[in-house]
C-alpha positions in Angstrom: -50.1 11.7 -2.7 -51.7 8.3 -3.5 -50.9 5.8 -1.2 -48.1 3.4 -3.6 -46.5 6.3 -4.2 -45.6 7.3 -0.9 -45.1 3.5 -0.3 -42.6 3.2 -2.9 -40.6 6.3 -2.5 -40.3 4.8 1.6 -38.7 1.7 -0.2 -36.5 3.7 -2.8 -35.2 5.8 0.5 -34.2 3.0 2.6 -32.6 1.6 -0.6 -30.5 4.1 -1.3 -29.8 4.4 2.4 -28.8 0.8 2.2 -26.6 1.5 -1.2 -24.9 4.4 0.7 -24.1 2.6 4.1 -22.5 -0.7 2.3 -20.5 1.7 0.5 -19.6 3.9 3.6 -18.9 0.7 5.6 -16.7 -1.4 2.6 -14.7 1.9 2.0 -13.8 3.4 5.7 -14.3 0.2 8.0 -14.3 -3.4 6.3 -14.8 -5.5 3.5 -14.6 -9.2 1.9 -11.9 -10.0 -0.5 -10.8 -13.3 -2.3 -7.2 -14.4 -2.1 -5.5 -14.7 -5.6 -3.2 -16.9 -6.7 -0.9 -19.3 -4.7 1.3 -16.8 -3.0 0.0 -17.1 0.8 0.2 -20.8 0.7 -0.2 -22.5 3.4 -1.6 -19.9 5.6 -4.6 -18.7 2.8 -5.4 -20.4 -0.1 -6.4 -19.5 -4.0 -10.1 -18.2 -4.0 -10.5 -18.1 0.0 -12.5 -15.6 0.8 -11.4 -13.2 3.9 -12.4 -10.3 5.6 -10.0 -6.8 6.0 -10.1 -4.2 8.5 -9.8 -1.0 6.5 -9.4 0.8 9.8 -5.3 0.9 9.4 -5.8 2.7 5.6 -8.8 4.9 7.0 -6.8 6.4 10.0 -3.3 6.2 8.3 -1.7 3.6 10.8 1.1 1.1 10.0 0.2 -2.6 10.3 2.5 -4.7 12.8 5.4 -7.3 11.6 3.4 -10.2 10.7 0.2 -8.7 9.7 -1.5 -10.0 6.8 -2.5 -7.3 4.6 -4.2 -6.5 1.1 -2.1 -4.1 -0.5 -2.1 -2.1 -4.3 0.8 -3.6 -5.9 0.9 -0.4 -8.6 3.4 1.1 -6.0 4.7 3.2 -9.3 1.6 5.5 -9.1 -0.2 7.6 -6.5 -3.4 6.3 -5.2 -6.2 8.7 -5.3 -9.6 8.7 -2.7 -11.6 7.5 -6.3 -9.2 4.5 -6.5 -10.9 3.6 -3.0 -14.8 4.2 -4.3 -14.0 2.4 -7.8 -12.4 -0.9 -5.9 -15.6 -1.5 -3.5 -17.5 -5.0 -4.0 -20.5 -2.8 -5.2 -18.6 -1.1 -8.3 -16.9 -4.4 -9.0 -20.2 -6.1 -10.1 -20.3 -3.6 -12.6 -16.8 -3.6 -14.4 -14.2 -5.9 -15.7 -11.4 -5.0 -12.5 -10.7 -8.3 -11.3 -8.4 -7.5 -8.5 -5.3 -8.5 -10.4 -3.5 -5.5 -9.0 -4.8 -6.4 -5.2 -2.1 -8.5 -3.5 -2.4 -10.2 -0.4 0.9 -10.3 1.4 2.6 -10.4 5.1 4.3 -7.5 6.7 7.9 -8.3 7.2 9.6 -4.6 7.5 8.8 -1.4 8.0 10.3 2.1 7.5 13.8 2.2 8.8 14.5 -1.7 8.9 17.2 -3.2 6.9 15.8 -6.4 4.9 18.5 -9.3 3.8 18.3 -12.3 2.1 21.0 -15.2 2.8 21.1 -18.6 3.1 17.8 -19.2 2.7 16.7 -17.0 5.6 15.1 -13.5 6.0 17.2 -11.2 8.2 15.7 -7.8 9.4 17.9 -5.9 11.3 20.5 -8.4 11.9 18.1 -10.7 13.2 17.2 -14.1 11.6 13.0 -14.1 11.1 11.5 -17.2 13.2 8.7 -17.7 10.1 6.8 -21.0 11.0 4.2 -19.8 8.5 5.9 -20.4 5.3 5.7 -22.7 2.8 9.1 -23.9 2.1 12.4 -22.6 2.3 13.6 -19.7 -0.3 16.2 -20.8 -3.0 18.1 -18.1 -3.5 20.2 -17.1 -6.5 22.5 -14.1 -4.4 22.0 -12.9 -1.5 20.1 -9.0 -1.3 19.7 -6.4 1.0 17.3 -3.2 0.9 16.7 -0.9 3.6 13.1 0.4 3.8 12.5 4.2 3.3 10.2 6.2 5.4 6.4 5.5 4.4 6.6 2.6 3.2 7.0 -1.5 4.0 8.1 -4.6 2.7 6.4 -7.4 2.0 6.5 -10.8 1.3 4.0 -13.8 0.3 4.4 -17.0 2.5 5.0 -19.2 -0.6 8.4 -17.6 -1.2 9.5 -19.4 -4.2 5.5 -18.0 -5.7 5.4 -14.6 -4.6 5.6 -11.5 -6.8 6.2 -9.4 -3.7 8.6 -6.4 -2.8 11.3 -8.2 -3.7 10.0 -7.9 -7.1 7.5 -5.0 -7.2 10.1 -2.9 -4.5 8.7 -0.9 -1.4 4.9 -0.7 -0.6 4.0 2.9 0.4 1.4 2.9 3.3 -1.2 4.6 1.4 -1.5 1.5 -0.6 -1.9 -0.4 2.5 -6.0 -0.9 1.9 -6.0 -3.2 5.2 -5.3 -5.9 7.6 -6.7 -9.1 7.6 -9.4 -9.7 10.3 
């Protein structure tokens, strides 16, 4: 074999040895994603960039009260492992997907609690939510109550009165939980 050739094939392998670890890595363990929108203000901004731990979706764990997480808001269908491999930074380059389904929201209940809204405060389980994080206070039209089923959380934006969050697209299941912010 002349000697470019082998040269080259040595740079094609550790290439596609490259291609195959970013993948592995940005699928099972971490990845950079841009906030969307205004719904996180003040805590994250439109177009900041931030870093998830895909750890929780990897090993099937629930994220804590609080958490900030990236979550599928097409709660209406199953994910599938594809949905994963098609939503990595690599494949993005090459199609038109611009995260519009990807929301970035904060954990505030989990399966079992009971969620209420009244005067402009969020109650889980009886208990008023100390929430120094958010933007303003909610102006409410009634008050609402849900209790979350088994598998799944609710979330919420920090810009309350600019959120499309559960109150709106209902109960996240965990699978659509893609990760915690790092």
């Amino acid at each position: 074999m002349r000697p470019y050739l082998k040269e080259a094939l040595a740079w094609l392998r550790s290439i596609v040895a490259a291609f195959v670890l970013t993948l592995v890595i940005g699928i099972f363990v971490f990845q950079p994603t841009k906030v969307l929108g205004h719904s996180m203000d003040p805590t994250l901004h439109n177009e900041q960039r931030i870093y998830v731990s895909k750890l929780s979706h990897t090993f099937h764990y629930e994220p804590k009260y609080g958490d900030i997480v990236i979550i599928d808001s097409r709660v209406d269908r199953p994910r599938k492992w594809t949905d994963d491999v098609l939503e990595h930074p690599l494949f993005k380059l090459f199609s038109r997907n611009n995260d519009e389904s990807m929301y970035v929201k904060r954990v505030i209940g989990k399966p079992g609690d009971v969620i209420e809204l009244r005067d402009q405060q969020v109650y889980r389980n009886g208990q008023p939510l100390n929430e120094p994080y958010i933007k303003e206070k909610m102006q409410l039209t009634q008050d609402k109550k849900w209790t979350v089923p088994e598998e799944s959380l609710f979330v919420m934006g920090d810009n309350r009165n600019n959120s499309r969050d559960s109150r709106e697209i209902g109960f996240v299941p965990l699978d659509h939980v893609l990760g915690i912010k790092m």
